[in-house]
Structures are given as C-alpha cells and as structure tokens.
C-alpha positions as CSV (number, residue, x, y, z in Angstrom):
1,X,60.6,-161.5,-93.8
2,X,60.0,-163.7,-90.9
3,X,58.9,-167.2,-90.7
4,X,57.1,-169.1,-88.2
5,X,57.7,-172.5,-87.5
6,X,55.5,-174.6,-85.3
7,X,57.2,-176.9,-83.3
8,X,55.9,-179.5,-81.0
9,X,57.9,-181.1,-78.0
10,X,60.1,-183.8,-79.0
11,X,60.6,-182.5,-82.6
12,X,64.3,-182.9,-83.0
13,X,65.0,-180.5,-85.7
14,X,63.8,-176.9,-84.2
15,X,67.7,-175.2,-84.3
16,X,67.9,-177.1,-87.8
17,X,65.1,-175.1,-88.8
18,X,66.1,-171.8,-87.0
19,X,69.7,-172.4,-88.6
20,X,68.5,-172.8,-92.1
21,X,66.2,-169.7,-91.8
22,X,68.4,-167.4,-91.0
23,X,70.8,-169.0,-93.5
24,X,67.8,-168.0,-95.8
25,X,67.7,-164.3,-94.3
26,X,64.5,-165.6,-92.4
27,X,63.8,-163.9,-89.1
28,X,62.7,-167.2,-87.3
29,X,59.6,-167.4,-84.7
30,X,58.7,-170.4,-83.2
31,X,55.4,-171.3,-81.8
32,X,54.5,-174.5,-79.9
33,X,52.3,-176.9,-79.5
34,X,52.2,-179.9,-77.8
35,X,48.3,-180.7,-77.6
36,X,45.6,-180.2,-80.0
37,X,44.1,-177.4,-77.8
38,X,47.8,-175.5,-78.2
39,X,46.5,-175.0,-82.1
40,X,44.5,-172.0,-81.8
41,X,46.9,-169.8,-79.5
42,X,49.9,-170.9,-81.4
43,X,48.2,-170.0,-84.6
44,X,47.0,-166.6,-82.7
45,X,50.8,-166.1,-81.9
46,X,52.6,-166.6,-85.3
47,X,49.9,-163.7,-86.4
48,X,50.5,-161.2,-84.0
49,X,54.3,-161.8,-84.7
50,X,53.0,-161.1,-88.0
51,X,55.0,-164.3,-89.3
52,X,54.8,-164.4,-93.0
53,X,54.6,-167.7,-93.4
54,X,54.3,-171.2,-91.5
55,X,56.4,-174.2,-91.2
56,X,54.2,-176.8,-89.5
57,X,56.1,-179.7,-87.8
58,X,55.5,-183.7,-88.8
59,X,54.9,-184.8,-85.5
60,X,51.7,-187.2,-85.3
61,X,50.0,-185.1,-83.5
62,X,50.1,-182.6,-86.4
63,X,49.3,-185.0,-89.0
64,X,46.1,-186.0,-86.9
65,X,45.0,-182.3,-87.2
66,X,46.0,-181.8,-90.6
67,X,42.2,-180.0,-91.0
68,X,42.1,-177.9,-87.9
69,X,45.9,-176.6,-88.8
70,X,44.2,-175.8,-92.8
71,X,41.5,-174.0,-91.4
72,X,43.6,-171.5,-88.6
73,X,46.0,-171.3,-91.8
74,X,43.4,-169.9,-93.8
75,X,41.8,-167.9,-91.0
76,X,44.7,-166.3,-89.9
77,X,46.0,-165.9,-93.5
78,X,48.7,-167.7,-92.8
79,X,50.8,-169.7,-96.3
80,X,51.6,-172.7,-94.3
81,X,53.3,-175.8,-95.3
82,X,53.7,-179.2,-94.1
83,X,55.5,-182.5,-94.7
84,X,52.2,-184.7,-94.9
85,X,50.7,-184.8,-98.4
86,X,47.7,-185.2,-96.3
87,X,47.9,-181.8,-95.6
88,X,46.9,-179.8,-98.9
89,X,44.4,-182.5,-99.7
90,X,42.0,-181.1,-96.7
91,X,42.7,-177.2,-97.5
92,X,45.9,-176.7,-96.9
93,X,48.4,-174.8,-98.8
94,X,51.2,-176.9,-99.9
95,X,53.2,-180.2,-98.5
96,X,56.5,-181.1,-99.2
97,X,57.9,-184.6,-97.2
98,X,59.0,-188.1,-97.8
99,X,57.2,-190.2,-100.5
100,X,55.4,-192.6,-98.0
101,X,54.8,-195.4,-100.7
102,X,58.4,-195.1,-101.3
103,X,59.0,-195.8,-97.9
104,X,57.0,-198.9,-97.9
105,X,58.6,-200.4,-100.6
106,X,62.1,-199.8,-98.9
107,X,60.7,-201.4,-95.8
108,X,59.3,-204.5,-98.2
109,X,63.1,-205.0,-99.5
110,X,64.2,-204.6,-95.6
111,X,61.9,-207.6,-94.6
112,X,62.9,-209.2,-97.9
113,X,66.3,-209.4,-96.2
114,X,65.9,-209.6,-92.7
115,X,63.6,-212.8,-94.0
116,X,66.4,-214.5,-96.2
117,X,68.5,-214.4,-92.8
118,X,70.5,-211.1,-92.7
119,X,70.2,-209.4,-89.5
120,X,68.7,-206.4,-88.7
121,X,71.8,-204.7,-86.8
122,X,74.0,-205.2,-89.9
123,X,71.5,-203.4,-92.2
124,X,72.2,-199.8,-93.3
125,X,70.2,-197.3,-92.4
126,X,68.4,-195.7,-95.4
127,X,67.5,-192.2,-95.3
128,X,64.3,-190.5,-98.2
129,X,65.2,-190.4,-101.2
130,X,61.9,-189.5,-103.0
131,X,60.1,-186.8,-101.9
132,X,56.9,-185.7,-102.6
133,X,55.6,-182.0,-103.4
134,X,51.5,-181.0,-103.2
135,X,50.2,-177.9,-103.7
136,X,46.4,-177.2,-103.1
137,X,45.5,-174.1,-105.7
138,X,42.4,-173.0,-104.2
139,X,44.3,-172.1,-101.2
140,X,46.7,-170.3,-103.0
141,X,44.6,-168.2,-104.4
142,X,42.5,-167.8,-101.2
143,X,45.3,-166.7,-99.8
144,X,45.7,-164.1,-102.8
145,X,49.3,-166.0,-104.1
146,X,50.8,-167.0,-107.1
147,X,52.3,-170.1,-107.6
148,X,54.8,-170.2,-110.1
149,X,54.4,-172.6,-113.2
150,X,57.7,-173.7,-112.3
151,X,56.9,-174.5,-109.1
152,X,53.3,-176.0,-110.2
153,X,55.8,-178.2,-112.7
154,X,57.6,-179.7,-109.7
155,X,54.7,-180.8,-107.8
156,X,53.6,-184.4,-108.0
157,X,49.6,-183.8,-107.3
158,X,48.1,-180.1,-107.6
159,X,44.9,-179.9,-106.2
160,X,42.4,-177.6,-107.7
C-alpha cells in the first residue's frame, strides 16, 4: 500500500511523515506543492503513482484551498485527509488536527499571565493536547468506503 503525502515547501515534518509510513509498512510518495496552481499536477501525480491514499499538509496555503484539494480528492478518487476540520466540512474525506478552540483558550490563560507580569521567555511552551477527528460520510461512501463504527465513535462531528 502506498501513501501519498502532499507536502508544501517549508513544511517541517516531511521525513517525520516518510519515517512513520514506512514504520506503518507504507510505501511513501510525496507530491508538492507550493502554489495553488501546483494542486492539479500534484493531485495528477499521486494518481498515476497510484497512491492509495493522501496525506494533505497544514500549511496555510492548504487550508485556503481546503475546496479545490476536496474536489481533485474526489475526482481522482483519492481518500485524503487533512489536519483542518475545515477540510471535511466542504467535501472532504476526513480531518484529524489540533482542537483550534482549545488552542484559544490556552492562548487566553497565556495572556492571563503574561498580563499579571510573568514574562513571556519564562513561559513553557505548550504543545495540543486535544485533538479533533471529522469525518464527512458522503465522501466516504463516494469514494465506495466504509467507515468503521468505531472509528465513526471517535469522531467529534460526522458530517452526513
């Protein structure tokens, strides 16, 4: 089985990704993009690899065209998954990625902080620790899967 995983310049993570892949027994492929344009020949690449799936990077720029990645998902046939819960909510498959009003709040109680005098520098540095999982059902079974109930359990919004 092979995964593709789309990777825009500046992405930190792409040997991560390869790393964990083959850890997975994932035949990694990796095509980029670095401008909206790149979308459609990156999209056209991963197919002819025959990639089985899609790993779509959180860069901004991927976020921004959240819809255009859905629809070259779906056109190519392509399960594809992102970390923006953005992402299944315009026709994409599924999103898995930090809980962004989680985030805010940890940013509130940072500001809290920094505003009753401690300083920034001596703040630790707080990594996710709620994630959020979205799945988007009519793509699924557009794509002719099946989502398992335990999966479907898991997710915190399923989109029908």
């Amino acid at each position: 089985m092979s995964i593709s995983s789309g990777i825009v310049q500046g992405v930190s993570s792409p040997g991560e990704i390869s790393n964990a892949a083959r850890k997975l027994g994932l035949t990694p492929l990796v095509s980029k993009a670095r401008h909206k344009d790149d979308f459609d020949a990156a999209f056209a690449t991963s197919a002819n690899q025959k990639a089985d799936a899609l790993l779509i990077g959180g860069d901004r720029l991927f976020v921004a065209g959240s819809s255009r990645l859905a629809e070259l998902a779906k056109r190519h046939a392509l399960p594809a998954i992102h970390d923006d819960r953005k992402y299944p909510t315009v026709g994409g498959l599924m999103a898995y990625g930090p809980s962004i009003p989680h985030a805010y709040r940890q940013i509130g109680v940072y500001v809290g902080r920094i505003l009753k005098g401690e300083k920034p520098a001596d703040l630790p540095v707080l990594r996710s620790s709620e994630f959020d999982l979205v799945i988007n059902l009519k793509t699924a079974n557009m794509l002719g899967l099946k989502v398992p109930p335990t999966l479907l359990a898991l997710a915190n919004k399923v989109v029908e």
